[in-house]
N, C-alpha and C positions, 0 to 999 in steps of 0.2 A: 508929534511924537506919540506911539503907540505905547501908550500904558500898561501893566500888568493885570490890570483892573479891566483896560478894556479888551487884551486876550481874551479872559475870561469872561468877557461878556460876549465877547465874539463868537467864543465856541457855543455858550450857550445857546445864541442866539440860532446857531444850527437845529437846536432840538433836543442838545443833551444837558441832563441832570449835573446838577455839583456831586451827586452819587456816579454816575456813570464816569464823571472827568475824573475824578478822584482814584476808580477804580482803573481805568484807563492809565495815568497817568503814575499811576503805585504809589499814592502818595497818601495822609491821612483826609480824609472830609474837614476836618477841623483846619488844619496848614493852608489849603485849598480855600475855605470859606476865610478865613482871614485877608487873602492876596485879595481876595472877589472885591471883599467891602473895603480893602486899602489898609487896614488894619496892619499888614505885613505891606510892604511899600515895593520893597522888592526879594523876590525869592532867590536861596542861596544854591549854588551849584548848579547838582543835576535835575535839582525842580525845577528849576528857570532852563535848565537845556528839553527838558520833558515839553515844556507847558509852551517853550518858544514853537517845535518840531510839530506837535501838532496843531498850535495855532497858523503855523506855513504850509499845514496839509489840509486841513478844512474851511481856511477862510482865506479867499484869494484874495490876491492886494490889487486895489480899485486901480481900473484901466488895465488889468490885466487879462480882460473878459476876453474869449475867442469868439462870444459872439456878436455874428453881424449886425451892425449899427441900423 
């Protein structure tokens, strides 16, 4: 099961800052750095719809690669 924690690590993992996801994502840096380190365990509403939509836009789900083997 994909954690909250590890969204966020996911995205990061892309390249972008807890400042850029934070801004991305219209949410505070502080709310944001909380989910990262588990602190907040799970986020409420429409942070958890923000933070899920771009975790399914920049980070593909393994086996889902087009490319050739």
């Amino acid at each position: 099961m994909v954690t909250w924690q590890d969204r966020i690590r996911a995205l990061r993992d892309t390249g972008l800052t807890l400042r850029q996801l934070a801004e991305m994502l219209d949410m505070p840096m502080s709310t944001l750095g909380d989910i990262a380190t588990g602190r907040t365990e799970s986020p409420r509403g429409e942070s958890a719809i923000r933070i899920d939509a771009l975790y399914r836009d920049r980070c593909p789900a393994p086996g889902n690669s087009t490319a050739a083997a």
